[in-house]
Backbone as CSV, one residue per row, in Angstrom:
resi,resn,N_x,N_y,N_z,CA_x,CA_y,CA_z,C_x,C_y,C_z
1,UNK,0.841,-1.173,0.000,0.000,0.000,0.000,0.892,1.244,0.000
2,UNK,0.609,1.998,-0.895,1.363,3.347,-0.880,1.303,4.051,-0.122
3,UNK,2.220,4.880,0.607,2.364,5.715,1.623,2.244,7.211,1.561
4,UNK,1.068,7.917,1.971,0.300,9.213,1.037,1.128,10.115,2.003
5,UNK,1.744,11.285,1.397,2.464,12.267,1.975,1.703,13.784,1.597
6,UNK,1.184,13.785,3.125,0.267,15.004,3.367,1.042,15.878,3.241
7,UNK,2.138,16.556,3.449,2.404,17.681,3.620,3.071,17.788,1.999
8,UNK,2.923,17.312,1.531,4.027,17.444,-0.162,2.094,17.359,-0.739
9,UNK,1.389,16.939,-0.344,-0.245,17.493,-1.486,-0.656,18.437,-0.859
10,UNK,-0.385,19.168,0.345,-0.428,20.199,0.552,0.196,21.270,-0.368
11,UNK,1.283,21.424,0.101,2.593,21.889,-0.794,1.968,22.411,-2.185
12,UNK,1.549,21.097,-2.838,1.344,21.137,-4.428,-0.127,21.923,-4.649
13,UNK,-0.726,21.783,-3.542,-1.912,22.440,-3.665,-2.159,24.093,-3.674
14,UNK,-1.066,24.089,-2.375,-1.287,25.603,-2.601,-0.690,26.481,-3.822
15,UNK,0.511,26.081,-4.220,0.749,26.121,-5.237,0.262,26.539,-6.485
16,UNK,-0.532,24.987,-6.492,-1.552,25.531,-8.028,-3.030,26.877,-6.948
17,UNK,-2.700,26.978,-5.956,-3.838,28.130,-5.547,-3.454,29.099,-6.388
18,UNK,-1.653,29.304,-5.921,-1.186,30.650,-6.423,-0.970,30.719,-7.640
19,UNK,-1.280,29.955,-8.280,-0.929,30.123,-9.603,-2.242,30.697,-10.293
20,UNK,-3.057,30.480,-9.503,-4.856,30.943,-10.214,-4.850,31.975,-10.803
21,UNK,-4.936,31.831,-12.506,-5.389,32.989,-13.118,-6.569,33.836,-13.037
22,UNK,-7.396,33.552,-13.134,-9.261,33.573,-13.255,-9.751,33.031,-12.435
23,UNK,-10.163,33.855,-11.348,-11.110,33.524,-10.543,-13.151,34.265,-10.455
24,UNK,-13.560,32.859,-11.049,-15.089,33.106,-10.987,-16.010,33.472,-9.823
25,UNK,-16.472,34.666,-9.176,-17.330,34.451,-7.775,-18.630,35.437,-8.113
26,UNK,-18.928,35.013,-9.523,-19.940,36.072,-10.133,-21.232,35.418,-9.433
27,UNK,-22.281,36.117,-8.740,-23.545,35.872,-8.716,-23.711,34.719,-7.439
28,UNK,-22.578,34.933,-6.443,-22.464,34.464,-5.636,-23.304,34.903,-4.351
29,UNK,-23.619,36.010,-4.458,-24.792,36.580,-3.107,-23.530,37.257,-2.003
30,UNK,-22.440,37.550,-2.411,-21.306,37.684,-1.653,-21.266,38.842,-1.016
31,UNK,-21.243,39.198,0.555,-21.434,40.203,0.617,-19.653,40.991,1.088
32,UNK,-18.947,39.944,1.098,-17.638,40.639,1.348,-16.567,39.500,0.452
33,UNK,-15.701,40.668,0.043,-14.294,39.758,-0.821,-13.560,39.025,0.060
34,UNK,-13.392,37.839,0.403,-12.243,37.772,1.090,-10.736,37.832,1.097
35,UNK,-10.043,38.202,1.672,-8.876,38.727,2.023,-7.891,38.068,0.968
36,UNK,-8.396,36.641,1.718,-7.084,35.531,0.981,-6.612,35.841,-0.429
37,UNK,-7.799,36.354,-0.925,-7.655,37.016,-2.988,-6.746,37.682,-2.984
38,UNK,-6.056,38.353,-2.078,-4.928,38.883,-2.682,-3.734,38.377,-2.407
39,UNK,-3.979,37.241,-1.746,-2.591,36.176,-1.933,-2.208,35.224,-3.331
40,UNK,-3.685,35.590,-4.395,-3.294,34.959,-5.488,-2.679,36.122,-6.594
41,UNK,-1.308,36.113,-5.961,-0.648,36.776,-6.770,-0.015,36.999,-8.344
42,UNK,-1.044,35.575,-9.141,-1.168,35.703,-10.585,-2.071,36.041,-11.260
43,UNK,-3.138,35.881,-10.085,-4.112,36.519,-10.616,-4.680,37.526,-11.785
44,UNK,-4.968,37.298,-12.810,-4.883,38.484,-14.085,-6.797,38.488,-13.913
45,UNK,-7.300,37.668,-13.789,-9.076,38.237,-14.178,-9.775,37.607,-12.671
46,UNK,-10.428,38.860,-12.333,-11.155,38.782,-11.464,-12.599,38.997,-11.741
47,UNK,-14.024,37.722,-11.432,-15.156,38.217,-11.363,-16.008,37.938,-10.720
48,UNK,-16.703,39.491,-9.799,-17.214,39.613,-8.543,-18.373,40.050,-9.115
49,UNK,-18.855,40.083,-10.477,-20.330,40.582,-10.475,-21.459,40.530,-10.238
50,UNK,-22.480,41.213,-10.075,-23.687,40.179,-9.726,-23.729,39.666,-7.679
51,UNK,-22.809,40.512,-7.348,-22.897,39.942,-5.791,-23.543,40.893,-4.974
52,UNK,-23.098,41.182,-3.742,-23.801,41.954,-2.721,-22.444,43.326,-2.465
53,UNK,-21.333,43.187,-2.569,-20.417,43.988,-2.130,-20.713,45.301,-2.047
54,UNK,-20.318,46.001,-1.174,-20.593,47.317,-0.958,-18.829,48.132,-0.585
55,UNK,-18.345,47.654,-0.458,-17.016,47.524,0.000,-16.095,46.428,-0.627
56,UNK,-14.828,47.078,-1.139,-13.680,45.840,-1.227,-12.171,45.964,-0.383
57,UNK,-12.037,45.146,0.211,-10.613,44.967,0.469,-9.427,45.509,0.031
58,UNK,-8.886,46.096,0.585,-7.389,46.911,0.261,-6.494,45.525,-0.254
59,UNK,-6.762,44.407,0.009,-6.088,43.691,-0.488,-5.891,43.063,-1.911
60,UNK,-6.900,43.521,-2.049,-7.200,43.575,-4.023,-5.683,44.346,-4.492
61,UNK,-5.326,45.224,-3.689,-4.039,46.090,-4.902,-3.201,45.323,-4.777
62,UNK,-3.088,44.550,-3.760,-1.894,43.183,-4.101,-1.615,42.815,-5.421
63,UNK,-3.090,42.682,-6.333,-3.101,41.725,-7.195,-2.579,42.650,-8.439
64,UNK,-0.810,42.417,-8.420,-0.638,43.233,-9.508,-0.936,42.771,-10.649
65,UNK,-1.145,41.811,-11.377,-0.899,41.093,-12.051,-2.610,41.510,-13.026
66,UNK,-3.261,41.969,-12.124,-4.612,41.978,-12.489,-5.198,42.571,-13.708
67,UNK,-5.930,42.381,-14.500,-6.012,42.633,-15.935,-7.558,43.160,-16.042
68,UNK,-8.690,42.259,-15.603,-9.910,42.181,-15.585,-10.428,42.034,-13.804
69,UNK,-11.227,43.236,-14.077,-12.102,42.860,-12.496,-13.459,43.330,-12.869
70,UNK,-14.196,42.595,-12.653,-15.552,43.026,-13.388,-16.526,43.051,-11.599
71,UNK,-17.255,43.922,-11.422,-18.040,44.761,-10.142,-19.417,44.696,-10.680
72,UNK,-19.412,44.671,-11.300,-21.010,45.464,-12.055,-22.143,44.838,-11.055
73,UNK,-23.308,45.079,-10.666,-24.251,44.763,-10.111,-24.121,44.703,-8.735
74,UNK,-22.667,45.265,-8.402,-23.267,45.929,-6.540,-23.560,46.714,-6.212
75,UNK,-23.450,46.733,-4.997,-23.626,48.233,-4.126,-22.513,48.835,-3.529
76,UNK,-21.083,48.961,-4.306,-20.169,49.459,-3.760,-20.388,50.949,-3.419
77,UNK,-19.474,51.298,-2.191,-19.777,52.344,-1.389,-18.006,52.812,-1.038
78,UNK,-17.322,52.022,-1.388,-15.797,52.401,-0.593,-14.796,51.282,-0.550
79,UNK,-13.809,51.582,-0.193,-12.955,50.425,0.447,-12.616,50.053,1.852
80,UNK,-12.259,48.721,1.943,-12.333,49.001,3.352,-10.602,48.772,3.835
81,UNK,-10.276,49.301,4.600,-8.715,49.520,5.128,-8.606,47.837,5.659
């Protein structure tokens, strides 16, 4: 029986996290971005449309890499520190 090594599919996992180009969270009912999004630092297309947001995260400018962020259909009001 093969011997499964948790911390190396960890490893590989987060990995391909950071590697996430395109991330889909359109029409999600979302009422806040979470943070972690700006740890995907390849991030080139972001889409949050269609949600609840009223506010986004300062952590969005992380995402230099970012190309596309599509908002349309909230209630943004500001950012939040």
């Amino acid at each position: 029986m093969p011997i499964y090594d948790n911390n190396r599919a960890l490893k590989i996992a987060e990995e391909q996290i950071e590697a996430t180009r395109k991330l889909y969270l359109a029409g999600l009912g979302l009422t806040e971005v979470p943070v972690s999004v700006g740890q995907l630092t390849q991030l080139k297309d972001l889409y949050l449309a269609g949600n609840q947001l009223t506010v986004l995260p300062d952590a969005l400018a992380q995402l230099i890499q970012l190309q596309t962020l599509s908002l349309s259909g909230n209630q943004l009001t500001g950012w939040l520190a």
